[in-house]
C-alpha positions as a Markdown table, in Angstrom:
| # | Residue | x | y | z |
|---|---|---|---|---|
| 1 | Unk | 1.8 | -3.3 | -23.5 |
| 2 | Unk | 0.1 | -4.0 | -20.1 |
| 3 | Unk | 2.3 | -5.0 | -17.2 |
| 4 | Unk | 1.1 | -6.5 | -14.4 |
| 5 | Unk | 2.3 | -7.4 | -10.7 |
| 6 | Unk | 1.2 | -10.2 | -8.4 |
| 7 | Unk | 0.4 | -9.0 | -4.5 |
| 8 | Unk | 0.6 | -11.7 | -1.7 |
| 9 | Unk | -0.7 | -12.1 | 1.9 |
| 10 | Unk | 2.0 | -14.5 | 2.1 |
| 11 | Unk | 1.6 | -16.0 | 5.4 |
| 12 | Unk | -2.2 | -17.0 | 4.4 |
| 13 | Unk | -0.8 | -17.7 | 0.5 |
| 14 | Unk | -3.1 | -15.5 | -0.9 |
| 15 | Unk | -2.3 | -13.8 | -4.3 |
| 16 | Unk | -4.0 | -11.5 | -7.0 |
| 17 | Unk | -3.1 | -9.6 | -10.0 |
| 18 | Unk | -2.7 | -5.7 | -10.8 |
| 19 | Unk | -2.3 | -4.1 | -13.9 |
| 20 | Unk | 0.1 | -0.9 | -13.6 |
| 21 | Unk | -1.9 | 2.5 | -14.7 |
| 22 | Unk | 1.4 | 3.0 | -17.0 |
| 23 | Unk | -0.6 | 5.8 | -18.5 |
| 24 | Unk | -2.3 | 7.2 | -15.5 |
| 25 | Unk | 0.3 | 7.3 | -13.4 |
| 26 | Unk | 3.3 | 6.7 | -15.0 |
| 27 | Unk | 6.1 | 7.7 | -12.8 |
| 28 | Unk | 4.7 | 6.0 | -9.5 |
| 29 | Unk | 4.0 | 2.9 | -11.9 |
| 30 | Unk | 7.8 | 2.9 | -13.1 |
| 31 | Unk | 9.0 | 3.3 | -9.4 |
| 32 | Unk | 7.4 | 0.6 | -8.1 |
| 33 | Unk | 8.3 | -1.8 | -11.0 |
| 34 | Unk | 12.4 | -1.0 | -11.2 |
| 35 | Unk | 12.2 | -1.8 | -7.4 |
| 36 | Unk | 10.4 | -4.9 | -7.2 |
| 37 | Unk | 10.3 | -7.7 | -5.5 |
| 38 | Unk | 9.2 | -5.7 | -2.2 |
| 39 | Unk | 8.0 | -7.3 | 0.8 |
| 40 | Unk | 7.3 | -6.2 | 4.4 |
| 41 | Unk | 5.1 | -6.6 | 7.3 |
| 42 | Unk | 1.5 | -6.0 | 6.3 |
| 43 | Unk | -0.7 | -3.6 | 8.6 |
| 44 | Unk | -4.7 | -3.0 | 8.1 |
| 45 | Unk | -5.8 | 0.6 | 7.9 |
| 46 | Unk | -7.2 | 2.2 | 11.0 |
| 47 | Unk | -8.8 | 5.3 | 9.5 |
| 48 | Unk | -9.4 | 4.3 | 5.7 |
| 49 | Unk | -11.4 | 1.6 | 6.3 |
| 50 | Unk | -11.0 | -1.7 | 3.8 |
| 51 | Unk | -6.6 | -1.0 | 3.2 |
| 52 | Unk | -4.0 | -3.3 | 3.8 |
| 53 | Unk | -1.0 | -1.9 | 3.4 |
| 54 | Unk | 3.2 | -2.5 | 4.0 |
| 55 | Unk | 5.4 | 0.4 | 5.3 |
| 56 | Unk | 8.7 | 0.3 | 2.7 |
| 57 | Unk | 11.8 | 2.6 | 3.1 |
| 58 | Unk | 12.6 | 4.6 | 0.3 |
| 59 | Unk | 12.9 | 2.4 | -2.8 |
| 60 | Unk | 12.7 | 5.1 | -6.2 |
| 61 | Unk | 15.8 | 7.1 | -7.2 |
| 62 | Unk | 13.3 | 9.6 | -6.8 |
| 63 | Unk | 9.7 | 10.5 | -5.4 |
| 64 | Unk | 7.2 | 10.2 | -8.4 |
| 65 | Unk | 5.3 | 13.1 | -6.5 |
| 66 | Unk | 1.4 | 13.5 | -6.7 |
| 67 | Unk | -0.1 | 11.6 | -9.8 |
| 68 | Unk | -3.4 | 10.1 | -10.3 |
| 69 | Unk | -5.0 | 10.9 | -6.7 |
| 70 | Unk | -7.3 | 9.9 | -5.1 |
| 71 | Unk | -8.9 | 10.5 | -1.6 |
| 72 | Unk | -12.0 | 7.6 | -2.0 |
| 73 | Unk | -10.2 | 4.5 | -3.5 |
| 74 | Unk | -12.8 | 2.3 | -5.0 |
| 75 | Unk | -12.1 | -1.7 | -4.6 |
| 76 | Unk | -9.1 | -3.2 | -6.4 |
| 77 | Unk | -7.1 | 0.2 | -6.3 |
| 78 | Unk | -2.9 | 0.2 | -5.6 |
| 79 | Unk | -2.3 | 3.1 | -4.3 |
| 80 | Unk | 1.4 | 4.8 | -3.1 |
| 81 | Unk | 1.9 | 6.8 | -0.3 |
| 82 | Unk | 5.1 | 9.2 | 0.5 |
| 83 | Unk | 5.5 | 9.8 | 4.4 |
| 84 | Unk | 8.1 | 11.7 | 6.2 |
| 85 | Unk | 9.8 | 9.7 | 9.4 |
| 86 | Unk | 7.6 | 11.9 | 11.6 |
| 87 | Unk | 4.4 | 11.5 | 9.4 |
| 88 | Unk | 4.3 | 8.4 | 11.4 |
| 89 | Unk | 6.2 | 8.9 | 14.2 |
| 90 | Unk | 3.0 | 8.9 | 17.0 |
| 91 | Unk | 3.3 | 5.9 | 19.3 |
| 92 | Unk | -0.6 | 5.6 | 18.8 |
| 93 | Unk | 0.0 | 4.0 | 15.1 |
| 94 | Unk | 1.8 | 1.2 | 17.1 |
| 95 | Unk | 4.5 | 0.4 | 14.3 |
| 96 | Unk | 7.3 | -1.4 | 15.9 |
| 97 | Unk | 9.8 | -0.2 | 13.7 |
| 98 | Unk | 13.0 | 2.3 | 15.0 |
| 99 | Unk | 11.3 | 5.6 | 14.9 |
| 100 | Unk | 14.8 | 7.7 | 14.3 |
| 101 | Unk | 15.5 | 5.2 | 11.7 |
| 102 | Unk | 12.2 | 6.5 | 9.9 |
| 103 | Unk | 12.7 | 9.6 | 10.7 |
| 104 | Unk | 15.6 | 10.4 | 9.1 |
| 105 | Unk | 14.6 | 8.3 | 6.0 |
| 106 | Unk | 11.5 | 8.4 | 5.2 |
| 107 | Unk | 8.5 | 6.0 | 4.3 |
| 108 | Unk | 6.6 | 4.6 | 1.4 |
| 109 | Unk | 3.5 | 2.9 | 1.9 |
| 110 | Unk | 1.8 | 0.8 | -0.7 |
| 111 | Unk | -1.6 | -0.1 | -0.1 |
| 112 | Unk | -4.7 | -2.0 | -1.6 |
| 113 | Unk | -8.2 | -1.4 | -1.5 |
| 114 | Unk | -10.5 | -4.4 | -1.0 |
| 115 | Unk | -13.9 | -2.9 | 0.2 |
| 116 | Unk | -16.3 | 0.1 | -0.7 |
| 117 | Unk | -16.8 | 3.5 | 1.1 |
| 118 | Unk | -12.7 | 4.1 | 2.0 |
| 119 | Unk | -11.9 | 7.6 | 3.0 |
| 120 | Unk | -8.3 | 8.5 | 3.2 |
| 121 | Unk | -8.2 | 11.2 | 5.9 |
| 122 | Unk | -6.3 | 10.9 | 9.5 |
| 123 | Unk | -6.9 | 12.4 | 12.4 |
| 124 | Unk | -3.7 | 13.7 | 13.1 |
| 125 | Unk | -2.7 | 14.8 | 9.5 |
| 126 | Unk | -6.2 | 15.7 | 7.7 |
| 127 | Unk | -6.8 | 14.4 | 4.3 |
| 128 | Unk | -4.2 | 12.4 | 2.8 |
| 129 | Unk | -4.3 | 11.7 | -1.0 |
| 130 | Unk | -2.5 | 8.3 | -2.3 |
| 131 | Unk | -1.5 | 7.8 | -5.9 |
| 132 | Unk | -3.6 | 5.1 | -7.6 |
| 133 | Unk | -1.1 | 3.9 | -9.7 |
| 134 | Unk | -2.7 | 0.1 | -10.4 |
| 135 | Unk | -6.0 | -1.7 | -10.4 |
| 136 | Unk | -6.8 | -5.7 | -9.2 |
| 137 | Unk | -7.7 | -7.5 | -11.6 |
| 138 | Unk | -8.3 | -10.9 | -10.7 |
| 139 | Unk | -7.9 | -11.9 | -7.2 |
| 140 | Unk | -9.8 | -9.8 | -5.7 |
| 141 | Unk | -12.6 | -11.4 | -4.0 |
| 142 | Unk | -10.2 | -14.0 | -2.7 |
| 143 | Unk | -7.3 | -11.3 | -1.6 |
| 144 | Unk | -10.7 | -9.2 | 0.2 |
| 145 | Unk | -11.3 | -12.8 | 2.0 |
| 146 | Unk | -8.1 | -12.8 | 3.3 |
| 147 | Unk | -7.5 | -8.5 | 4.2 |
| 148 | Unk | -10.9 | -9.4 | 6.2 |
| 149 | Unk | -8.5 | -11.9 | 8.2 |
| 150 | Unk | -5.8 | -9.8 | 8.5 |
| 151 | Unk | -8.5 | -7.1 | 10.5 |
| 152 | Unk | -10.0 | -9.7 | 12.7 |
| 153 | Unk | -7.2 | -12.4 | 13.4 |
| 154 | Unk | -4.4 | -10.0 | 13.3 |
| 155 | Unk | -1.6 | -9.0 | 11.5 |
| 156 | Unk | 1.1 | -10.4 | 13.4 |
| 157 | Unk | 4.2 | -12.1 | 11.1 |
| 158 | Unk | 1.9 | -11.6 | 8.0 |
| 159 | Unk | 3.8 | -10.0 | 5.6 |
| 160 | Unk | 2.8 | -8.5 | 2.0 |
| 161 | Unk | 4.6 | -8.9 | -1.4 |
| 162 | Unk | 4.9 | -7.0 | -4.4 |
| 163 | Unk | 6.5 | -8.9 | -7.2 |
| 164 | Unk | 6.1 | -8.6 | -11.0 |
| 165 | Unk | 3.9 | -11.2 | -12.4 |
């Protein structure tokens, strides 16, 4: 049976639905389900292109590891992301979070994908794969409306939900 999650711009009430690749990815899909509701301050991505994304501490009882990769998410992917503390830790990102904090525990970023022609790679870091562990699917013009606002009006006090649907 398909499960799904909603995913919120909650400041700008904007919502769509993802269906978990329970099959594809199965240990990243079961992580981020057992943990949810999560919700934190929503960033747009710098190098990937079309990504918004929230920076989460450790949530899983353990890292699901590399499963379903991808470096070129295609619109509507979900994708997880494991960082260290120092992954991160360059003032140049301009995350306003403790950086010892992070260091010593750790990040996980989930992301969507709202746009065409992403390309996960960072200058600092090289190529950096993401688990694709759920697809949009409905929502997603309307949720791409509102990621296009978040990259020209700012960020600022926006935050982004995962919850189960």
């Amino acid at each position: 049976m398909d499960r799904f999650i909603t995913i919120t711009l909650d400041t700008r009430g904007v919502s769509c639905t993802a269906r978990l690749l329970d099959e594809a990815a199965p240990r990243t899909a079961a992580a981020v389900w057992d943990a949810l509701p999560l919700s934190a301050p929503v960033f747009h991505g710098k190098y990937a292109r079309n990504e918004i994304y929230g920076l989460y501490p450790p949530f899983a009882d353990r890292d699901p590891g590399k499963e379903n990769t991808t470096i070129t998410p295609i619109p509507g992917d979900v994708c997880w992301f494991t960082f260290s503390g120092d992954d991160l830790g360059n003032p140049a990102y301009g995350y306003e979070t403790e950086q010892e904090h992070r260091a010593a525990t750790g990040i996980i970023d989930l992301a969507i994908f709202y746009g065409r022609n992403n390309l996960l790679i960072n200058g600092d870091q090289g190529w950096v794969p993401g688990n694709v562990f759920g697809e949009i699917t409905e929502g997603l013009a309307e949720m791409a409306a509102a990621c296009q606002d978040v990259w020209m009006g700012g960020a600022r006090g926006e935050t982004l939900t995962f919850a189960r649907a």
